[in-house]
Structures are given as structure tokens and as C-alpha cells.
C-alpha positions, 0 to 999 in steps of 0.5 A, spaced: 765 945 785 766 939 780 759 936 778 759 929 776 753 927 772 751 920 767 747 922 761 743 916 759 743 914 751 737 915 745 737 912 740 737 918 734 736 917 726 738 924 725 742 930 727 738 935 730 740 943 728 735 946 733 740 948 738 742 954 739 750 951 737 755 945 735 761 944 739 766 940 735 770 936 741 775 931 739 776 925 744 782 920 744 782 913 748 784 913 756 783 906 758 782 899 755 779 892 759 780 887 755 776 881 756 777 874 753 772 876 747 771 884 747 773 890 750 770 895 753 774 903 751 773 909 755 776 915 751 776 922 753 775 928 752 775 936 754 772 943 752 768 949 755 761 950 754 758 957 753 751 959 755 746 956 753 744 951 750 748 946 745 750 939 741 757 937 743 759 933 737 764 927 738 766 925 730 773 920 733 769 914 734 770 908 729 764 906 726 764 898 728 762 900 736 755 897 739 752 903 739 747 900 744 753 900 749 755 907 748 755 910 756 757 918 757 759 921 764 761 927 765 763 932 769 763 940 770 766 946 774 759 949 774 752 948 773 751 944 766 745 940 765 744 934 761 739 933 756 740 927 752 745 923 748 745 921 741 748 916 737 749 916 729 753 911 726 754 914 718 758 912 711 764 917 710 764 919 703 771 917 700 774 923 701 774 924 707 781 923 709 784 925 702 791 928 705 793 921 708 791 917 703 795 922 698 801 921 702 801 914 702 799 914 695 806 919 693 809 914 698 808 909 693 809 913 687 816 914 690 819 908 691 816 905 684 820 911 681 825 908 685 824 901 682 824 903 674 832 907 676 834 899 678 831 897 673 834 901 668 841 900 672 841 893 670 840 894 663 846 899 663 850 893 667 849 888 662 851 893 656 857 893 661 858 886 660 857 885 654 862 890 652 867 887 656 866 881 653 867 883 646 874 887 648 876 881 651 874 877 644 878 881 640 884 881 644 884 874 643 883 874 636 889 874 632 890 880 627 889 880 619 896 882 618 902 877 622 897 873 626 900 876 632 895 877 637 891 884 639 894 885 646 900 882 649 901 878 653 903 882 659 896 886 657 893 880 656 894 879 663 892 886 666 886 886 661 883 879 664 883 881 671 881 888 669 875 885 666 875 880 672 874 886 677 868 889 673 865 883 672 865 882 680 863 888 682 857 889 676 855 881 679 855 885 687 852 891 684 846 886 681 845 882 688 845 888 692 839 892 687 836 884 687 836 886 694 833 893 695 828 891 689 825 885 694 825 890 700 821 896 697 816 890 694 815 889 701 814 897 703 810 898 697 804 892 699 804 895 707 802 901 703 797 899 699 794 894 706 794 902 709 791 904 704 786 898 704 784 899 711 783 905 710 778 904 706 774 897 709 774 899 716 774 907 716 768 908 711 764 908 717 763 912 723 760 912 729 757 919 731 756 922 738 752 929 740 751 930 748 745 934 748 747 940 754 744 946 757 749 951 761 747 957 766 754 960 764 760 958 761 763 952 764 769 947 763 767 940 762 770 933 761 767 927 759 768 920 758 765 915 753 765 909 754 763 903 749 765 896 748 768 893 741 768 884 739 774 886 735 779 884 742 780 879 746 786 876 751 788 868 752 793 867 758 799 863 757 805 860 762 812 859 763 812 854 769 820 853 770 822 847 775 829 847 779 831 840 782 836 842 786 840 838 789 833 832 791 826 831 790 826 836 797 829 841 794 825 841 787 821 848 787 816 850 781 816 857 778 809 859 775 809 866 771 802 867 769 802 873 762 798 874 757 797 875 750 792 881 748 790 881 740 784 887 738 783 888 731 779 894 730 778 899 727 782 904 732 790 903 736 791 904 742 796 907 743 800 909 750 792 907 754 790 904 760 790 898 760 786 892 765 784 884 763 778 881 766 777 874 767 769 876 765 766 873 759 760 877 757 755 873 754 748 873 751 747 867 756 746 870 763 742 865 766 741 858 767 736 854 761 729 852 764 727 845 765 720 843 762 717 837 766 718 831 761 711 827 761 711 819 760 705 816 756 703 810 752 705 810 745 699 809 740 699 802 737 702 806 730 701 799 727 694 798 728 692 806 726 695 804 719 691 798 719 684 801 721 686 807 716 686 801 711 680 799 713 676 804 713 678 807 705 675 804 699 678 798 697 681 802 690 685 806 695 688 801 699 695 801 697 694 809 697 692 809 704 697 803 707 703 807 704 699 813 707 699 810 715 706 807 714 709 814 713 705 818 718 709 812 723 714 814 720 713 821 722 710 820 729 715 816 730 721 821 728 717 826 733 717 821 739 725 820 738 726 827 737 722 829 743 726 824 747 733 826 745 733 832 744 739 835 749 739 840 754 742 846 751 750 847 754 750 854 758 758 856 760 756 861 766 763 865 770 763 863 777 768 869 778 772 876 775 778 878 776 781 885 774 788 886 773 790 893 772 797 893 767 802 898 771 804 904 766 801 905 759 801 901 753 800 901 746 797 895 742 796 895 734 790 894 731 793 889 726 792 882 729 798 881 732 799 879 740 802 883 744 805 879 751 804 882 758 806 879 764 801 879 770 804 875 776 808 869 778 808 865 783 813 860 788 810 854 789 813 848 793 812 841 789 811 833 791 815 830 785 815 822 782 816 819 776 810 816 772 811 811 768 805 806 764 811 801 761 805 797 757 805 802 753 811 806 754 817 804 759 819 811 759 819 814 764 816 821 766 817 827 771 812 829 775 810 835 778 804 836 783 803 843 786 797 846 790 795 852 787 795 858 793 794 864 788 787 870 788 786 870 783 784 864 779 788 861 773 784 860 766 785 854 762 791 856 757 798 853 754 803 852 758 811 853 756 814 847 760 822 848 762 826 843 767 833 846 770 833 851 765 831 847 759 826 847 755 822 841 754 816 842 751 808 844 752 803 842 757 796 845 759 793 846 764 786 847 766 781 852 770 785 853 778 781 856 783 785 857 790 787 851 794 786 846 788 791 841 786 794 839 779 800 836 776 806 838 771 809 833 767 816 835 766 819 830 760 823 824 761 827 822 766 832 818 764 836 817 772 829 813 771 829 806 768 823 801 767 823 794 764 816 791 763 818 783 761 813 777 760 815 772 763 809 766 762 803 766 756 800 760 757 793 757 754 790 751 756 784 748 757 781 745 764 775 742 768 772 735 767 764 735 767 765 743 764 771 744 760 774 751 761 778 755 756 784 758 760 789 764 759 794 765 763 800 772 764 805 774 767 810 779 767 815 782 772 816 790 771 823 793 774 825 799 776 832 802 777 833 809 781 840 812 778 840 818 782 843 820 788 837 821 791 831 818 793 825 818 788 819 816 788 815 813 783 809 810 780 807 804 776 801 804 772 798 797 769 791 794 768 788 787 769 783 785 764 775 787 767 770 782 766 763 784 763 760 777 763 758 772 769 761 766 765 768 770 764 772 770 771 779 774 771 784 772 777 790 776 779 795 771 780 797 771 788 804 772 787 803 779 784 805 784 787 800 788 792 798 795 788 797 801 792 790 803 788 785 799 785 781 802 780 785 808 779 781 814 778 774 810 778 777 806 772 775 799 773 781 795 772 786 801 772 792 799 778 799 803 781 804 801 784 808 807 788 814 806 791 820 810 794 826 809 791 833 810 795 838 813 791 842 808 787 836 802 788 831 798 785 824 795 786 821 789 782 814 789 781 811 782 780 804 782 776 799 777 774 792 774 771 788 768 769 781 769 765 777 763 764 771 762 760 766 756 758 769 753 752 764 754 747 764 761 748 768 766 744 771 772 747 775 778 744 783 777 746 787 777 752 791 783 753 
């Protein structure tokens, strides 16, 4: 019979040698869950367990675990009871991985052994040149005797594009030792970083000593799980929209992966590998709200005053300085009392698990690796945005209710429209049934064109005289595609703040669809459907009167 137990966990300063014997057992990673900061590791280990009472040791953990979230489980084929568990986290001395060290050292040692032969090589080569250079500098020299030249002319052909060839394949010998030498300086300092993070991350280790007692020798299997800083995992997307052959057919693919980093003092190699959504914290509750009290403030000025009073006359430009300050003070602590903020706490209103298939294996270099979790086919509500008084471009747009389990985090996503790439987006915290919309570049089957087609200033009235600032401006719109589209025009009029300040929309506007889009006062949206090949013309106008003698900020 298999027997299952959980041995809770001490907290140990030193190892004890009273037990009967050590077993030295050797674990190796199992299963990983990466949160968005942290991980959680699960390793595993094997081993018999004569009778008696014993330690086993487990000396394979890195040392920049929280020792306080150590939890061991374990499992025998026979009677085996727990005692306790001990968690020791010491210094290894400088020797403790001599062989590795070495080797990488040899590694080393080889390739600059390496770097001085080319080096040598390349003063052989300039030796070469230089000979070559001076055979042809005497043959072209005449001799002493007739003046004839050395060489003839046919040798001097021959010897030039000897000379030639050597040259050539000296220059391609130097340009390929250049080469080699640059890459064994790139293998010399990934050696050395090895060697380095030897040293600064292995130079502590965390050890662990499971306190045992067994009937009669047994097998057992243990798990010891604990959790590390140095990981975490950010979503990213790739939403992919089709058009089709219309608005109606569009459809949009959102590929939710995720980009897992960990930069610990281990690899994970060929491990289980999950991602949750949870965001352990040391805020797991909400902040207390203390009652806030209002009370008459002391008369500061007159506190001052009375201290002044009361001191002798000598010192009374002492104790006059003294109040001021002790105001001062007081009315620094009131302001702070007052404006102090609540403390902001970030709770998670949900977790999700997602177990990777297949095994995985993740550097301890920093470097992300991408997974894909899922995907989804959604159907969208297409149009086309524009705010043509800052922009008359116009901008595709796609809206979408979200119908996936799980909920999407907050992440970048990769944006491509009929296979293009187009650019990047983001996109918010999505639950279940929650709408959102993708922006998918500029649509150019759409145009704007926002004109001004009145400006006029003027004055009116004539027992008050008013000042008066009049706009129009007429916005058309063209649908160049073969299908119908429909498409959304966003201006503002000016807001007034002031009772004396009147804003009038001109009655020759055209009627907007909203008023104060998204509670944004003044904020207007045309929407209109545009069949293929057509176009609509918005007419847009106001008129802002105000006393003569006041002054206002200008029109816009």
C-alpha cells in the first residue's frame, strides 16, 4: 500500500547528526507554474529508506528560493513516518564545482592558444608581401651593366599576375582569419559569463534534511515544492482580421501566447510547464478605512498673538517667530491629514490555470520564450472612424464581444489586416461577454474632407452690445469600396462654463447621432451607412456670444 503524507516545515540553523544515518538523495525539476511575477517549482526525488531513523539530505536546490514557502509531500510503499523538515540555506565554498569551472577555463585557454597562431599567421602573411613587393621592385629595376631590365617582358607578365594571385589570396586568408578571430571573441566571453554566473549565483545553496523513521526498508518518493521571484509571464496576441469579400464577411482571429522569462539560479529543462493568471501579493486584503472627523480649526493667528502676550517684552519678537512657526507646523499637519491618499491595492477577481502540453525547457538567461495557449474565431461589427478636425484619415475599425473561459490580461497586441502587418495595439482586461474594439489601420476606399466654409466675427445687440463668433464647416465622406460601410464622424462643439458665454449650434447642422459621446461634454458622432461607391456630407455649425467687456479664450 502507497502511503501519502505532507511533512510540515522547521526552520533549522544547523544540521543535526543525531540520527542513526544520512541519505544523500538527488531531485531534478518536475513541473513549473509561472505566474505574472514568480513561479512556483515542484522537483522530485527517489530513494529507499532502510530501518531506522534517518535525514534524507537534498543538496540540488538553488540558494535564492524563499525558504519559508518550502513544502515537502511524500509518498512510500510501506510504513514510514515523518518526523520534521529542515531548511538550511548556506555559502558553497569556491571549490565546490571545480571540474565545470576547469573545463570552461581549458575552453578558454584553447581558443586564445588559437588567437595567438593567427596572430602569428598574420605576421607570416605581411612577411609574404613584403617579399613579393620587393621581387617585383627589383625586376623592374634596370641592371648595372646594359640597363636592360631583370626579367623579360613575357616574365614580367607572368611574375605580375603571379604576384597578383598571392596577393589576393593572402588579402582572403586575412579576411577570413578577421572573421574566426571575431567569433572565438564572442565564445571567449560566453565562457567567461558561464564562469561568472558560476560564481554569483551558485555561491549559495539551499539545503534540505526531511527528518524520517521506518518499520522496515521501504521506497519513497518525495516532492518538494517552493516558490522563486526570479520568473514571470506576460500575454501578447496576434489578432489577424479578414475582410472578405464585405463588411459582413469580415472575421477576426485572436491567438492569445505567452512570453515566459525566469532568471534564476537553475534551468528548467524538459518540465511541466503551467501559467496562472494569479498575482501573489503581499496585499490580500482590502485597506481599513478610519472614520475622518470635521472640527473647527483653532484661531492659528490668534494662538501667536496670545503667546506674544504673555512673554516678556524682550522676547517678543522670539515668541512672534516661535507662533508663526508652530502655524506653520499645525497647518502643514492639518493639510496633510486632509490629503493624505487611500493606499491603491490591485486585488485578482480571478485565476486561471493553463497546463503547456508536452514538456518544456526554459533557459535561466533572461531570454523569453513564446508558447501558445489558445485562439479564438470571433465575428466583428466593422466601420470606419474618423476625427477629421485633427486627423481626416480614416481608420478601420473593428468591435468584437469577447466569449472566451478564461479571461484576456492586459497585453500588446500584433495587428494584421488581410495578411499585412500593420502595426500594434493593446488591449485591455476582458472577461467573458465584454466588448472591445481593434483599430486596424488606415482605410484608404475611405475619404474625409472637413472644409470651413464661414468664420465670422462680428458684434450685436443694442442696449448690450455682444461679441459674436460664428463656424461653419461642411465634412464629406466618400465609400470608394463595392460594399456598404459604415462610418463614423467624430467632432465637438465648444462647451460653455460661464453663464454669460451662449454656444448655439447653427440649425442647418446636420443632426448628430450622439450628444456627449462617452460623457464627454460637447464630444458629437455622426454614424452613417454608406452604400458602395456613395457618399454623405455632414453640415456642422456654431455660434458663441459673450458680454463685449469680457474676454474669453479663443474660439475653436
Amino acid at each position: 500500500m502507497v502511503r501519502i503524507f505532507t511533512l510540515a516545515l522547521l526552520a533549522s540553523t544547523s544540521i543535526s547528526s543525531s540520527f542513526a544515518a544520512d541519505l544523500d538523495f538527488k531531485s531534478s525539476i518536475d513541473r513549473v507554474t509561472v505566474y505574472p511575477q514568480g513561479a512556483s517549482v515542484t522537483r522530485l526525488t527517489t530513494g529507499q529508506v532502510p530501518a531506522g531513523d534517518h535525514v534524507i539530505i537534498l543538496k540540488d536546490l538553488p540558494g535564492n528560493i524563499q525558504a519559508e514557502s518550502v513544502r515537502v509531500l511524500g509518498k512510500a510503499d510501506g510504513s514510514l513516518k515523518q518526523n520534521s523538515v529542515d531548511i538550511r540555506q548556506m555559502a558553497i565554498k569556491e571549490d565546490a564545482q571545480p571540474e565545470e569551472r576547469i573545463r570552461l577555463e581549458r575552453q578558454i585557454e584553447t581558443l586564445q592558444d588559437e588567437v595567438e597562431r593567427i596572430n602569428r599567421a598574420f605576421s607570416d602573411n605581411q612577411i609574404q608581401r613584403d617579399m613579393l613587393q620587393a621581387i617585383a621592385a627589383k625586376a623592374l629595376t634596370p641592371s648595372s651593366g646594359n640597363g636592360a631590365l631583370v626579367v623579360s617582358g613575357e616574365g614580367m607578365t607572368g611574375l605580375l599576375e603571379s604576384a597578383a594571385a598571392k596577393l589576393d589570396a593572402l588579402a582572403q586568408s586575412e579576411m577570413d582569419m578577421r572573421g574566426r578571430q571575431r567569433a572565438i571573441g564572442r565564445e571567449i566571453s560566453d565562457l567567461q559569463n558561464q564562469i561568472n554566473e558560476m560564481s554569483s549565483r551558485n555561491n549559495v545553496q539551499t539545503v534540505v534534511m526531511i527528518n524520517v523513521s521506518a518499520d522496515s526498508e521501504i521506497n519513497s518518493e518525495f516532492t518538494i515544492e517552493y516558490k522563486i521571484e526570479e520568473a514571470g509571464w506576460r500575454p501578447v496576441y496576434d489578432a489577424s482580421l479578414k475582410l472578405g469579400k464585405g463588411a459582413d464577411d469580415a472575421g477576426l482571429q485572436l491567438e492569445r501566447r505567452a512570453l515566459v522569462t525566469q532568471y534564476s539560479a537553475e534551468s528548467w529543462d524538459n518540465v511541466s510547464l503551467s501559467l496562472s493568471t494569479a498575482r501573489p501579493s503581499s496585499a490580500t486584503a482590502a485597506s481599513t478605512l478610519n472614520p475622518f472627523f470635521l472640527d473647527k480649526l483653532p484661531d492659528l493667528q490668534t494662538m501667536a498673538s496670545d503667546q506674544v502676550r504673555m512673554a516678556p517684552s524682550s522676547a517678543g519678537q522670539l515668541l512672534s517667530k516661535r507662533g508663526i512657526d508652530k502655524r506653520q507646523r499645525l497647518e502643514a499637519e492639518l493639510l496633510q491629514e486632509v490629503a493624505a491618499p487611500e493606499v491603491a491595492v490591485e486585488m485578482a477577481g480571478f485565476q486561471a490555470i493553463f497546463q503547456m502540453p508536452g514538456k518544456a525547457s526554459i533557459a535561466n538567461n533572461g531570454e523569453s520564450k513564446t508558447l501558445t495557449i489558445d485562439s479564438y474565431s470571433l465575428s466583428v461589427d466593422l466601420h470606419v472612424l474618423s476625427v477629421p478636425r485633427i486627423d481626416p484619415s480614416a481608420f478601420l475599425v473593428a468591435g468584437f464581444t469577447f466569449d472566451g473561459e478564461t479571461p484576456l490580461l492586459p497585453g500588446e497586441v500584433m495587428l494584421n489586416r488581410d495578411g499585412a502587418f500593420i502595426g500594434k495595439g493593446r488591449l485591455p482586461l476582458l472577461n467573458a461577454g465584454e466588448k472591445h474594439e481593434l483599430g486596424f489601420g488606415v482605410d484608404d476606399l475611405v475619404t474625409v474632407e472637413r472644409v470651413e466654409t464661414a468664420k465670422e466675427k462680428g458684434q450685436s445687440g443694442f442696449v448690450s452690445t455682444v461679441n459674436t463668433d460664428e463656424r461653419k464647416y461642411k465634412t464629406t465622406v466618400k465609400n470608394l469600396h463595392d460594399f456598404a460601410i459604415e462610418t463614423r464622424i467624430i467632432d465637438r462643439i465648444p462647451v460653455s462654463n460661464h453663464e454669460d458665454i451662449t454656444v448655439e449650434m447653427d440649425s442647418a447642422s446636420t443632426k448628430p447621432t450622439d450628444t456627449n459621446l462617452e460623457d464627454q461634454r460637447g464630444v458629437l458622432r455622426w454614424a452613417n451607412v454608406i452604400d458602395g461607391k456613395g457618399e454623405t456630407v455632414i453640415d456642422f455649425g456654431y455660434r458663441v456670444s459673450w458680454p463685449k467687456d469680457m474676454k474669453i479664450n479663443p474660439v475653436q
